[in-house]
C-alpha positions as CSV (number, residue, x, y, z in Angstrom):
1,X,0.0,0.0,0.0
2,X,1.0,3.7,-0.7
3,X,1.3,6.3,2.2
4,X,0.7,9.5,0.9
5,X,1.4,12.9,2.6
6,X,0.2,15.8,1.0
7,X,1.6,19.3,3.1
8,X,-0.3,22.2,2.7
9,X,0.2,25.5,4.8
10,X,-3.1,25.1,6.6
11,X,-2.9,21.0,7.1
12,X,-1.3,17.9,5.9
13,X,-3.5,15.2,4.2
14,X,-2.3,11.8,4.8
15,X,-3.9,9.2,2.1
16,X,-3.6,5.3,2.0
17,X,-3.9,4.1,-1.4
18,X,-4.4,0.8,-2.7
19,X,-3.8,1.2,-6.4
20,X,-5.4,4.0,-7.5
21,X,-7.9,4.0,-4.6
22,X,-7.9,5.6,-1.6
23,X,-8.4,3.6,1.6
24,X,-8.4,6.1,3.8
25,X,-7.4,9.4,4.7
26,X,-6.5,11.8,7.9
27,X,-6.1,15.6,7.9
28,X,-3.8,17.4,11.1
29,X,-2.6,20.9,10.8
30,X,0.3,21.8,9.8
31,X,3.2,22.4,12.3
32,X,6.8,22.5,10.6
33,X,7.9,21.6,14.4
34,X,6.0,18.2,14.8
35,X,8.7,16.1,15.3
36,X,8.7,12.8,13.6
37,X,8.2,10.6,16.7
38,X,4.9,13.0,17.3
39,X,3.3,12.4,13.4
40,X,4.4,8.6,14.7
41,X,2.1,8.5,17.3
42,X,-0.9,9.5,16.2
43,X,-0.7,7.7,12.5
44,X,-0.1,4.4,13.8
45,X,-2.8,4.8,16.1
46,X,-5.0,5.5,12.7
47,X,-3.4,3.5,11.0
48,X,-4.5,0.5,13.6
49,X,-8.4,1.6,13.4
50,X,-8.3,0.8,10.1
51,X,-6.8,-2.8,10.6
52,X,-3.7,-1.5,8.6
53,X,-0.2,-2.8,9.7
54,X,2.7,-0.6,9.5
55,X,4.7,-3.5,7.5
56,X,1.6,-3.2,4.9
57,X,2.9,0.4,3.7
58,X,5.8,-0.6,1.2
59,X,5.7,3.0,-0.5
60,X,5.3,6.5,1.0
61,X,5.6,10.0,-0.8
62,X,5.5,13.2,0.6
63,X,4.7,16.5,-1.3
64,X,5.3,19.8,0.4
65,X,4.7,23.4,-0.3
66,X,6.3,23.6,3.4
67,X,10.4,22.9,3.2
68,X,10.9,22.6,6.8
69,X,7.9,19.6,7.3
70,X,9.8,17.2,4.8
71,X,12.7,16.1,7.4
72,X,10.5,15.4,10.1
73,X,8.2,13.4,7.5
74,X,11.2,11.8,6.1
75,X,12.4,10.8,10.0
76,X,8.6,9.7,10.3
77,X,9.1,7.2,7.6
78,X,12.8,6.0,7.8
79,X,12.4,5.4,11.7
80,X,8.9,4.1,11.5
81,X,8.0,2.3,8.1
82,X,11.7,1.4,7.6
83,X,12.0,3.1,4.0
84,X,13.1,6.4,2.4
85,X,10.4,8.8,1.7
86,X,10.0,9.6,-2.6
87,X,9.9,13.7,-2.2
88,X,7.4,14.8,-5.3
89,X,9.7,16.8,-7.8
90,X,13.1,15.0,-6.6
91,X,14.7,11.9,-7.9
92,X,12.5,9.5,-9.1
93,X,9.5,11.1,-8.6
94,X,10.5,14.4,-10.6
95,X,7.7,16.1,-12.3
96,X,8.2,14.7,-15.6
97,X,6.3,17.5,-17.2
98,X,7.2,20.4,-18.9
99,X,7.2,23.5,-16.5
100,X,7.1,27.0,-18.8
101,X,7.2,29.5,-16.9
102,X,10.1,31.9,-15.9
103,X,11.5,30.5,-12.6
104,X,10.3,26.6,-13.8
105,X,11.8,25.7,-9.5
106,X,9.3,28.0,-8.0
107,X,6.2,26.0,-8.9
108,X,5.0,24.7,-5.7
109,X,4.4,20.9,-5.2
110,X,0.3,21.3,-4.9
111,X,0.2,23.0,-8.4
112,X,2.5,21.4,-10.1
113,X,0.2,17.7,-8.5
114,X,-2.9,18.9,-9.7
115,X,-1.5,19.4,-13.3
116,X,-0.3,15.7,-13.7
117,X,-3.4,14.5,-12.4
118,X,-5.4,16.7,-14.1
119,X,-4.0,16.1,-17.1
120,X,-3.9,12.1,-16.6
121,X,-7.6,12.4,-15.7
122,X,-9.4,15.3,-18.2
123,X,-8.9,15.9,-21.9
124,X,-7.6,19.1,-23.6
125,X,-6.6,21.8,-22.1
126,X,-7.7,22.6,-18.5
127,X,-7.5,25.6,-15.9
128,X,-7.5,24.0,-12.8
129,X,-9.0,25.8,-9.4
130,X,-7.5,24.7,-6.1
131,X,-8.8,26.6,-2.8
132,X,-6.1,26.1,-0.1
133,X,-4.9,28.8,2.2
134,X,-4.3,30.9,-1.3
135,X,-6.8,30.5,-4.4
136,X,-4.7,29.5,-7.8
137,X,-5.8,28.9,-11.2
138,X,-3.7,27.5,-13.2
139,X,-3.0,26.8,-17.1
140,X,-2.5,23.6,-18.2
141,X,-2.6,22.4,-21.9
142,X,-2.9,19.9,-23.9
143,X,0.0,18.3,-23.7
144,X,0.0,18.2,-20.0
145,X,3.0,21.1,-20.0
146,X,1.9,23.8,-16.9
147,X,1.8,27.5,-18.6
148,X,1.5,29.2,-15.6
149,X,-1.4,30.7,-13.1
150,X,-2.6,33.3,-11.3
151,X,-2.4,33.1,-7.1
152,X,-5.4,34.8,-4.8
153,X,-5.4,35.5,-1.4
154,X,-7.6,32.8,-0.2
155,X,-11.3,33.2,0.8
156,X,-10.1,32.8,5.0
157,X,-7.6,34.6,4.3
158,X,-9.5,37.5,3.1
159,X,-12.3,37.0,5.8
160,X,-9.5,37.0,8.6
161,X,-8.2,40.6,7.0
162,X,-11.7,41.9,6.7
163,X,-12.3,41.3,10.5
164,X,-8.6,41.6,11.7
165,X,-8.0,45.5,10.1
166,X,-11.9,46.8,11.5
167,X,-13.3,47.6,14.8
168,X,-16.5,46.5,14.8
169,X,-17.1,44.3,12.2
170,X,-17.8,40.4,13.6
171,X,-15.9,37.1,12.6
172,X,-19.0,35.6,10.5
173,X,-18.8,31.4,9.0
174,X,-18.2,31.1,6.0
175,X,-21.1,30.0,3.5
176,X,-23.4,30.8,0.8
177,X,-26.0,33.9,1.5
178,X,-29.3,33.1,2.6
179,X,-30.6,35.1,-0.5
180,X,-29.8,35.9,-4.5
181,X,-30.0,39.4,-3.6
182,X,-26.6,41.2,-3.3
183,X,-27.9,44.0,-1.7
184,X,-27.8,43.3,2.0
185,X,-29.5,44.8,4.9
186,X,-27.3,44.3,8.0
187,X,-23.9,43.8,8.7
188,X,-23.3,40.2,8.9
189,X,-25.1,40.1,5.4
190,X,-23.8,42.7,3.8
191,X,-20.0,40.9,4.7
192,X,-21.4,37.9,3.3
193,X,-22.2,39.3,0.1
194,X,-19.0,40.7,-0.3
195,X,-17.1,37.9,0.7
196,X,-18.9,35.3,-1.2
197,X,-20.4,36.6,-4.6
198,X,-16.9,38.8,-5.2
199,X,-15.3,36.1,-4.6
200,X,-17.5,34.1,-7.4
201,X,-17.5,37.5,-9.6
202,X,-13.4,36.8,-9.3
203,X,-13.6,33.6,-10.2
204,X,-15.8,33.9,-13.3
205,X,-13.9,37.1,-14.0
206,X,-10.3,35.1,-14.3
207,X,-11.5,32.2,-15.8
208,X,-12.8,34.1,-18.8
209,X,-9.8,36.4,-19.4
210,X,-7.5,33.3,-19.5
211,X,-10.1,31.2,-21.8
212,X,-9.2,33.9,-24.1
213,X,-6.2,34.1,-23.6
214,X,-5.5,30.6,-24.1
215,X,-7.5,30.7,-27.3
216,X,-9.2,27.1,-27.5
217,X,-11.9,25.4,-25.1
218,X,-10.6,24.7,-21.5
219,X,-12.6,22.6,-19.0
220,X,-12.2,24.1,-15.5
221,X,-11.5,21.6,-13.1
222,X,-12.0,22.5,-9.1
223,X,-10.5,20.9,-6.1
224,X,-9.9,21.7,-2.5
225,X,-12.2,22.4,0.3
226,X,-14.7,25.1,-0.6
227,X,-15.0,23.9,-4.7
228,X,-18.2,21.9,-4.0
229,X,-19.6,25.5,-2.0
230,X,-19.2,27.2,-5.2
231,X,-20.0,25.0,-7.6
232,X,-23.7,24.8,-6.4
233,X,-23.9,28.5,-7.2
234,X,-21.8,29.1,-10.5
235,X,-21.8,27.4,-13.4
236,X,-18.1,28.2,-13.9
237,X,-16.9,24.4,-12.8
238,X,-16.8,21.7,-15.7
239,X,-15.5,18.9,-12.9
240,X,-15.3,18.9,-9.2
241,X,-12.8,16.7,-7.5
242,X,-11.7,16.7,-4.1
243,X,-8.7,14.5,-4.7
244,X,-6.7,15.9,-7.4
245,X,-3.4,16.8,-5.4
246,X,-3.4,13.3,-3.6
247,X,-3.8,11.2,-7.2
248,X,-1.1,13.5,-8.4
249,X,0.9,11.9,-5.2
250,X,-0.2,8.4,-6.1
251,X,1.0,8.9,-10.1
252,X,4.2,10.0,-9.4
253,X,5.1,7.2,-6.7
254,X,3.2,4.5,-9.1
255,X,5.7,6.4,-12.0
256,X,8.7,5.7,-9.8
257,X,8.0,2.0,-9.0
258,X,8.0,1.7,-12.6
259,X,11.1,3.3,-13.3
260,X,12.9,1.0,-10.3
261,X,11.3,-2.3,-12.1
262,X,13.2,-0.7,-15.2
263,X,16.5,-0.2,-14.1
């Protein structure tokens, strides 16, 4: 079975895969300071529920947008699953896809993920919607090459601004307004209305200026936690899938067993 870790800024995603499928998954936040031993103790605990040995796991692959969680992750699986960790982008598990954009090293591992499984999973070319602590769209075309994106602050992100800079204005949930109307009458929905149709009038905004600018038909593909929010209200979305980043994870390590078979 493959243990894959998927390090975002907000949390890591931990996926067990069995093939292509995933088994199971767990979510913890993300702490560059969790020591190896600590991720130890509570994924074997998990793992256990699930009836899952550790000597079952005889692949694990990290991918990180945060550099200083891989050595802890990479003492988690050395000490504890008695193997060395495939890093996504490194070594056998390098992208494999052709990155053209001006500094082709700065791509971060979640982007660069979502455009080998996107690409593996959806025809033509794609833009490809991920909401994580930042908002990127990102071009991908036919070929599977990544042409580049755009970055957003994310919709938390601009909530916790909103409320964090003003006196008086109150931390509200985020989700879709109670109306159509976008013409509120108190506070709490007047901040809703801001937060969530301009953040939908963004969307469909960006997606149409780089549909032109690519210059052929793009499906728009949507992952991450608040895609299946916004996809009951816009239109924008041609797929929704929550696991894009962690298939990405699963092609590459399923890439590098291959190339290890071959050598």
């Amino acid at each position: 079975m493959l243990l894959a870790a998927d390090v975002g800024n907000t949390n890591v995603v931990f996926a067990l895969f069995e093939g292509r499928e995933i088994k199971a998954r767990w979510r913890i936040a993300t702490d560059p300071r969790r020591t190896g031993d600590e991720y130890a103790v509570w994924l074997l605990q998990l793992l256990e529920i699930e009836g899952v040995r550790r000597e079952d796991v005889t692949q694990l692959i990290v991918g990180s947008v945060v550099p200083r969680a891989i050595h802890n992750l990479t003492v988690l699986a050395e000490k504890y699953f008695g193997m060395t960790p495939l890093i996504a982008g490194e070594g056998a598990a390098d992208w494999g896809i052709s990155v053209d954009v001006d500094q082709p090293r700065s791509l971060g591992a979640d982007r660069a993920l979502n455009t080998i499984a996107a690409h593996e999973k959806y025809e033509g070319d794609l833009i490809v919607v991920d909401f994580g602590t930042a908002t990127t769209f990102d071009a991908v075309d036919f070929t599977g090459a990544y042409k580049g994106g755009i970055i957003c602050p994310g919709l938390n992100l601009s909530l916790d601004a909103l409320v964090g800079n003003t006196a008086k204005l109150p931390r509200i949930a985020i989700e879709a307004p109670r109306t159509d109307s976008v013409i509120g009458t108190n506070t709490e929905d007047q901040m809703l209305i801001g937060v969530f149709w301009g953040y939908v009038a963004m969307m469909e905004g960006l997606i149409a200026r780089m549909r032109a600018e690519i210059g052929r038909p793009a499906r728009v593909v949507a992952t991450g936690g608040l895609a299946i929010l916004f996809d009951a209200h816009t239109d924008i979305f041609d797929a929704v899938d929550a696991d894009l980043t962690l298939d990405g994870l699963a092609i590459l390590a399923e890439r590098a067993a291959a190339k290890a078979t071959t050598i």
